[in-house]
GUVEXNU-414750 format. One record per residue (C-alpha): x, y, z. Coordinates in pm, whole numbers, padded with zeros to 5 digits, always signed. Layout:
GUVEXNU-414750
XYZ...
//
This chain:
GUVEXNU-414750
+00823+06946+06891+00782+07291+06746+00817+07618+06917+00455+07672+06980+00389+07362+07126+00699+07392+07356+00531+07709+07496+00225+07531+07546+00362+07299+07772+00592+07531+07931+00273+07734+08029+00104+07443+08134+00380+07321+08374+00313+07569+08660+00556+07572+08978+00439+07436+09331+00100+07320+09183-00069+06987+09287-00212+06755+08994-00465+06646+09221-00568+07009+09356-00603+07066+08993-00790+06777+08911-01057+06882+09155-01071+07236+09097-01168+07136+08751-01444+06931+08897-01574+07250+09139-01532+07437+08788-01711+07179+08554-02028+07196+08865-02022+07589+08889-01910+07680+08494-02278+07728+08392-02198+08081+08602-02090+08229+08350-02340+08090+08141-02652+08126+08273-02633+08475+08438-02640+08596+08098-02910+08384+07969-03238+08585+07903-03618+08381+08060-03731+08394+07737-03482+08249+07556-03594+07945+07347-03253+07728+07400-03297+07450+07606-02973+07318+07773-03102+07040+07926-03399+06848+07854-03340+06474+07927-03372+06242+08263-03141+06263+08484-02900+05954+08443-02543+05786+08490-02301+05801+08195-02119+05516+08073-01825+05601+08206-01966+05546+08575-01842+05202+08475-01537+05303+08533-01585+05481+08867-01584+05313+09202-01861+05350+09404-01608+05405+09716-01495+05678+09533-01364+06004+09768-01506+06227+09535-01693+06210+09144-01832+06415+08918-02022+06346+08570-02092+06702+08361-02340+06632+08088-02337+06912+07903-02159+06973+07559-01844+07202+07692-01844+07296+07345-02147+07482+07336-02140+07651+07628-02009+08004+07501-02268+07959+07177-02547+07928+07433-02417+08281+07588-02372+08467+07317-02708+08364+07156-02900+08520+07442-02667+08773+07529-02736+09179+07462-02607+09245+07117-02355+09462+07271-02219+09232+07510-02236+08933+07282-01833+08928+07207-01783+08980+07570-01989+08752+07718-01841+08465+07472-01522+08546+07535-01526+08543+07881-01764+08187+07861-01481+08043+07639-01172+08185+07925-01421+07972+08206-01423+07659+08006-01074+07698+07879-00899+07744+08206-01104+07474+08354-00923+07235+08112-00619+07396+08154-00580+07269+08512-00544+06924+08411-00287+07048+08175-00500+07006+07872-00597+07225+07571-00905+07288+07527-00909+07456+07154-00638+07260+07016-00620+06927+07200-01027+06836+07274-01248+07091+07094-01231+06900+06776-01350+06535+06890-01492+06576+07245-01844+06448+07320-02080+06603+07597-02007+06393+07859-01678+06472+08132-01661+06235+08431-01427+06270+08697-01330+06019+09023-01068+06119+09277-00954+05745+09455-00886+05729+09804-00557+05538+09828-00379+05337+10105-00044+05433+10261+00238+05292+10073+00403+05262+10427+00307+05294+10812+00277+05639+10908+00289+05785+10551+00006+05984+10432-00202+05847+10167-00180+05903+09833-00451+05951+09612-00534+05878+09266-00779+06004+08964-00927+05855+08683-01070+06095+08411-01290+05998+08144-01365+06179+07841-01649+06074+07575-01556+06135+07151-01793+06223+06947-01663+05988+06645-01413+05699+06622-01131+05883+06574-01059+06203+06719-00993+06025+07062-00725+05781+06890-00564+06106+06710-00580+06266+07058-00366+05993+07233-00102+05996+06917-00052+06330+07009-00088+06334+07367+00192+06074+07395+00435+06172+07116+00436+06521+07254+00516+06424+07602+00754+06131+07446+00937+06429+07310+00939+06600+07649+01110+06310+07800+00856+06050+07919+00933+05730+07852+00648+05478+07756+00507+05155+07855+00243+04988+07623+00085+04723+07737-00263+04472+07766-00465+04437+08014-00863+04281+08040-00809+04314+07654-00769+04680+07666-00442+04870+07494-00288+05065+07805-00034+05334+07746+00164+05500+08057+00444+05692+08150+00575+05934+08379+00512+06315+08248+00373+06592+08342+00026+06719+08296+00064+07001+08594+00384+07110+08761+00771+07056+08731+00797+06701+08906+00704+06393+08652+00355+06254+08766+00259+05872+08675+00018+05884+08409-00194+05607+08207-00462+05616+07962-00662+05341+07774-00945+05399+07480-01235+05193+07522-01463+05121+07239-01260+05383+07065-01521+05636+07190-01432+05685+07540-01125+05745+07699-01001+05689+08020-00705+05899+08168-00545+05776+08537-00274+05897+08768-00082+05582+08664-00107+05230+08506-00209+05066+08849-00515+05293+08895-00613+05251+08533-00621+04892+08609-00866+04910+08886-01087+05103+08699-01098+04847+08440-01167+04562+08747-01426+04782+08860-01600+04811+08540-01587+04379+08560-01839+04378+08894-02136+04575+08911-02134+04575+09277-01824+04780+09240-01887+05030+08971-02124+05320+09020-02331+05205+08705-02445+04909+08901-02509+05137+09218-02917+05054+09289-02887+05346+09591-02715+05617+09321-02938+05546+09100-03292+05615+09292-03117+05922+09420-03077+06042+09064-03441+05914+08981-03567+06133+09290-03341+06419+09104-03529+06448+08780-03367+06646+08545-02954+06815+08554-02673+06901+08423-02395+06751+08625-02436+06464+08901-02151+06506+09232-02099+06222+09495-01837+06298+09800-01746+06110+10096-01690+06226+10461-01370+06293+10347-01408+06497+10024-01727+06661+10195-01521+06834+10418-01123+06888+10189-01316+07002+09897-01692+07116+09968-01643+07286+10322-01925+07110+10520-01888+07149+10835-01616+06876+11052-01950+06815+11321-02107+06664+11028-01827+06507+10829-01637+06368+11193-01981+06181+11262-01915+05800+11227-02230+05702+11074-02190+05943+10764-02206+05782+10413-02176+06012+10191-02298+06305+09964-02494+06292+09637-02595+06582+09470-02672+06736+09110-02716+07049+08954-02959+07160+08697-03045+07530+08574-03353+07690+08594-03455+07966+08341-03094+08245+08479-03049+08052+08798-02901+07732+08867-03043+07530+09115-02893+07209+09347-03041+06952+09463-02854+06678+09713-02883+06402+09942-02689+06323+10284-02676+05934+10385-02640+05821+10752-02701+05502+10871-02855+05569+11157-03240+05693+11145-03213+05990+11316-03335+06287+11106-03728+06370+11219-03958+06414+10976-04100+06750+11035-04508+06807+11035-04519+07208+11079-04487+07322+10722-04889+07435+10720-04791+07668+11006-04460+07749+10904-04624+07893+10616-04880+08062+10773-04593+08263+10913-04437+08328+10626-04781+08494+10458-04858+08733+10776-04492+08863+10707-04407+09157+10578-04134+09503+10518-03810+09438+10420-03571+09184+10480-03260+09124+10378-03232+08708+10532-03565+08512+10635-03512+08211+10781-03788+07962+10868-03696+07660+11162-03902+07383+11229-03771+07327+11593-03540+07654+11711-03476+07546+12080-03393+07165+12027-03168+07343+11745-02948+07518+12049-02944+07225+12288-02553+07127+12343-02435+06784+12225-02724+06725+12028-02634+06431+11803-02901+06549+11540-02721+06625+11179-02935+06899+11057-02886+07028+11425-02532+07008+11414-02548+07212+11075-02760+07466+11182-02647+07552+11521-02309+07703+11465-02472+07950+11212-02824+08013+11440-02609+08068+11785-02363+08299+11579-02688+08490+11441-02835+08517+11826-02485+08589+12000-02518+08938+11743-02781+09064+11949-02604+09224+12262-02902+09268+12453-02908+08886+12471-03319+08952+12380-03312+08674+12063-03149+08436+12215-03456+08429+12512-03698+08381+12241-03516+08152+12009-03419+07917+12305-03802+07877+12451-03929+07836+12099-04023+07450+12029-04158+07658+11693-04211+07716+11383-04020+08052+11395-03968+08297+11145-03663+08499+11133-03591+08794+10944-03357+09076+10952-03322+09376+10751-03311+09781+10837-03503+09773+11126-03358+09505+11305-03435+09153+11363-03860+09053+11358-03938+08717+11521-04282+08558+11382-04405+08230+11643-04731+08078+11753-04927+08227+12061-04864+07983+12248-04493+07921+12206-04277+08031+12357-04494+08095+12643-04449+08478+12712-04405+08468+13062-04147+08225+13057-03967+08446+12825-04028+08765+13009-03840+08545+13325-03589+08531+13110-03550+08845+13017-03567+08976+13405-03246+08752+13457-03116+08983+13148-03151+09267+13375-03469+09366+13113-03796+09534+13235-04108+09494+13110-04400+09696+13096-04693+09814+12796-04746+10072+12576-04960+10214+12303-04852+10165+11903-05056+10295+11614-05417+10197+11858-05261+09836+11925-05123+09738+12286-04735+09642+12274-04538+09489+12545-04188+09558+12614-03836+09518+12759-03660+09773+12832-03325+09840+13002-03205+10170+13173-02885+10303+13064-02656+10605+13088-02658+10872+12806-02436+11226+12790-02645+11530+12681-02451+11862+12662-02207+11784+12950-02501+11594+13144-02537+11246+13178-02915+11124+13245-03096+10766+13255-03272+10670+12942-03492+10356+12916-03341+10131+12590-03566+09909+12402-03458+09571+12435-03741+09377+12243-04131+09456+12195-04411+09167+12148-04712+09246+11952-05009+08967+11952-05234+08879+11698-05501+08579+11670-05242+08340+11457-04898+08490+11530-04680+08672+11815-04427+08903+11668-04088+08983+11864-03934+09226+11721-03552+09465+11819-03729+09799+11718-04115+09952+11724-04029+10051+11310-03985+09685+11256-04327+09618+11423-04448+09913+11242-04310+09822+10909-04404+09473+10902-04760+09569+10803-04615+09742+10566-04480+09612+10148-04156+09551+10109-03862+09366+09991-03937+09059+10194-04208+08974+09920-03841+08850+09703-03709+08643+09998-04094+08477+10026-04061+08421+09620-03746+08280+09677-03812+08026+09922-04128+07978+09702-03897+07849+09415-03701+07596+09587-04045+07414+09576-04184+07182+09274-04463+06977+09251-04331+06648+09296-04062+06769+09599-04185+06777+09941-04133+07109+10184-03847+07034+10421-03862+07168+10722-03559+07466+10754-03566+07720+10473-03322+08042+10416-03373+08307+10181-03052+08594+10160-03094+08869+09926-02777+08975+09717-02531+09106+09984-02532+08832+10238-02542+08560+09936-02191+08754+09832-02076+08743+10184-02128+08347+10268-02029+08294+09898-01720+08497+09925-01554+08260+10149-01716+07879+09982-01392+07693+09930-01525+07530+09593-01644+07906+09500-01293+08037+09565-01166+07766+09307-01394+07869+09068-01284+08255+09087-00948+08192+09039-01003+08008+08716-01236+08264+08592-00924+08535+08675-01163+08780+08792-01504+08755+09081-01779+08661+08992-01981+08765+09303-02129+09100+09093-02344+08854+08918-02521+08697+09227-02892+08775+09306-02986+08622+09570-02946+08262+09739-03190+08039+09911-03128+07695+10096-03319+07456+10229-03280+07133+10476-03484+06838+10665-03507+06507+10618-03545+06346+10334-03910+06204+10306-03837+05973+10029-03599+05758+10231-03756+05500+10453-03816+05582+10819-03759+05375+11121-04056+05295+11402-04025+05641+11561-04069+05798+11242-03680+05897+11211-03545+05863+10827-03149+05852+10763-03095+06084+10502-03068+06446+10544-03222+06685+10156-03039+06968+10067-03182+07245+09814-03056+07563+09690-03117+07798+09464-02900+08054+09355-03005+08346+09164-02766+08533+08899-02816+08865+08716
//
């Protein structure tokens, strides 16, 4: 082993660093690297990344369907910085490709491989990834897990001239080998290290001499090659993966997770991931024009999602809005939302973030309205404080102006611009040059029209919402999570560019992706809009309940 290649490895073997945390940061990488991609990317641009069905590669063979976590990129990783720079300002061509190439590079890097020397030369466009729930060698001993990573050629050859050297430089390094047969298949394996100091069990086997399979050790290389014997076992043979991807369309990369992995690795919440009737996550990502947008599916097997019927006057709402906004939220069914122990999954998603948004309000005025609200309800916040948007006839007003009494609010009319406006008002002290008086606070003000009520925290948000504004992006952004052939589901958020940075700012698989890139990537980030309800495809039980929650977002980059 040369110099040079003993300073490859030596970079490569980084202290205190997990394989596995490295494994799976290159799969949050692989999902998100089209970020540095696609940002760039000019509308107009006649390149085409992805124009093909959405569908399994042949390496989900190899990938159990009781997999913790997989992922399957489809996208050349080799052309990823060409499809930059060819759209990119002519000044910021060099820049732009660089700093593509330093994404994709340090992705591979992780899993202790090099991307320019080792793969570049005979790597195909297809990258799948499976992280293997394993059982405790021993009682009371944690679990170890295992991966299997599978990398397509693009010839014959370059995969076998990959192994030669994969193996005789870590041969060199010390790891002795094991070659052996198994289901007909040539294994190799041998304790090395891909990541870190301490020697890590590693296998690998070349199947068809196109695709080759890489494994925390010869034992989980041999269950991968059992799996790919039974089709009930293998995610290729997966009937319920597959019509999830057919519901998908078109993407670039396909993700599956279970409870597990949905919470160690993609954040959701625990109320969601601790529920015992949770299956699992599928999801995949495809980019549209400079944004990339996601599109998922949450299994339970228990029916008990509702299939929401509001949308017409949901977005009736959302047309009579108007002035700025920087978050609009739209919720099918606000109080049942708030109600404690509620076993509901989109409930138990929501909640936490809609009671957080309420307890802001001190004057406790939100909260009255949001709780007696069996909706649709509009939320939206910006400069002028928080506007509420719900039929006349819910919440009923008077049972939200007794509510509002037990606040310790008052309530009485006035006259705005010609139009009558009730409000609540509390008295409270204020100092004037040395002299402290009683001045009557606004606490919320209700202004009625023939289709909508509107609650709003200040008179200039009334005022304003008759008024343009910026809340004309957040309706074209929910606007875009729709398609033709998708069906509206029944909670939609729209943030504009500072609150997208903030919730992004602390995503665990966004984090992962940051630290790769060595620098933030949050400057680039638009906008970001979400959407949940149940899934309308699935099949629903006799009160009309389905058991799979749809996710959409949307995120916007610039």
């Amino acid at each position: 082993m040369d110099e040079d290649e003993h300073h490859v490895l030596h970079r490569l073997s980084m202290k205190g660093r997990s394989f596995l945390l490295a494994l799976v940061s290159v799969a949050m990488v692989l999902l998100t690297l089209a970020l540095g991609l696609w940002w760039a990317m000019a509308r107009q641009s006649p390149l085409r990344i992805i124009d093909r069905p959405l569908e399994l590669p042949r390496a989900a063979r190899f990938m159990p369907s009781d997999a913790a976590l997989t992922l399957h990129w489809l996208v050349d990783p080799r052309q990823v910085p060409a499809y930059a720079q060819a759209v990119a300002p002519v000044r910021q061509r060099r820049l732009v490709n660089e700093s593509t190439s330093q994404l994709r590079d340090g992705a591979f890097a992780l899993a202790g491989l090099d991307f320019s020397n080792e793969l570049a030369g005979w790597i195909g466009p297809e990258v799948s990834l499976a992280v293997l729930d394993a059982p405790a060698e021993q009682a009371g001993a944690q679990p170890k897990e295992g991966w299997v990573l599978a990398l397509s050629s693009r010839d014959q050859d370059g995969a076998k001239r990959f192994l030669q050297r994969f193996w005789q430089t870590r041969s060199l390094a010390g790891t002795d080998l094991q070659i052996s047969r198994y289901r007909g298949m040539g294994l190799i394996s041998g304790r090395g290290a891909l990541l870190g100091r301490d020697p890590q069990p590693i296998a690998t086997a070349l199947i068809d001499d196109d695709l080759l399979l890489l494994a925390s050790g010869r034992g989980v290389l041999e269950q991968a090659l059992d799996v790919s014997q039974l089709e009930s076992q293998h995610q290729l043979g997966d009937a319920s993966l597959t019509s999830d991807l057919r519901s998908f369309g078109r993407g670039a990369a396909v993700l599956t997770a279970n409870p597990g992995a949905m919470h160690r690795w993609l954040g959701v919440p625990s109320a969601i991931t601790m529920r015992d009737d949770l299956q699992g996550l599928v999801a995949c990502l495809t980019p549209q024009g400079s944004d990339l947008a996601l599109d998922a599916v949450v299994h339970f097997r228990d029916a008990q999602i509702p299939v929401a019927s509001q949308w017409s006057e949901s977005a009736a709402l959302l047309r009579d809005a108007g002035g700025d906004a920087q978050t609009v939220a739209l919720l099918s069914n606000p109080a049942d939302l708030l109600i404690a122990e509620t076993q509901e999954p989109i409930a138990q998603w929501i909640a936490p973030l809609l009671q957080t948004s309420i307890e802001s309000v001190g004057s406790g005025a939100a909260a009255a309205v949001v709780g007696l609200d069996e909706g649709p309800m509009l939320w939206q916040q910006g400069p002028q404080g928080w506007v509420l948007g719900t039929r006349p006839s819910r919440p009923d007003p008077e049972m939200v102006d007794a509510r509002l009494q037990e606040l310790g609010l008052s309530g009485s009319t006035l006259d705005s611009d010609g139009q009558p406006v009730q409000v609540w008002t509390r008295l409270a002290r204020q100092r004037r040059r040395g002299e402290e008086s009683l001045q009557a606070e606004l606490a919320v003000a209700l202004e009625r029209h023939s289709g909508v009520n509107w609650w709003a925290e200040t008179l200039d948000g009334l005022r304003r919402r008759g008024e343009g504004g910026d809340l004309i992006q957040r309706q074209q952004q929910l606007q875009q999570l729709q398609s033709e052939n998708q069906l509206t589901l029944a909670h939609q958020l729209a943030l504009a560019a500072d609150p997208s940075r903030v919730h992004l700012g602390h995503w665990r698989p966004w984090e992962l992706v940051q630290g790769v890139a060595g620098r933030s990537l949050l400057p680039a980030v638009q906008g970001l809009a979400i959407a949940g309800g149940a899934d309308q495809d699935a099949p629903s039980g006799q009160d009309g309940r389905v058991s799979s929650l749809r996710l959409r977002a949307r995120l916007q980059l610039g």
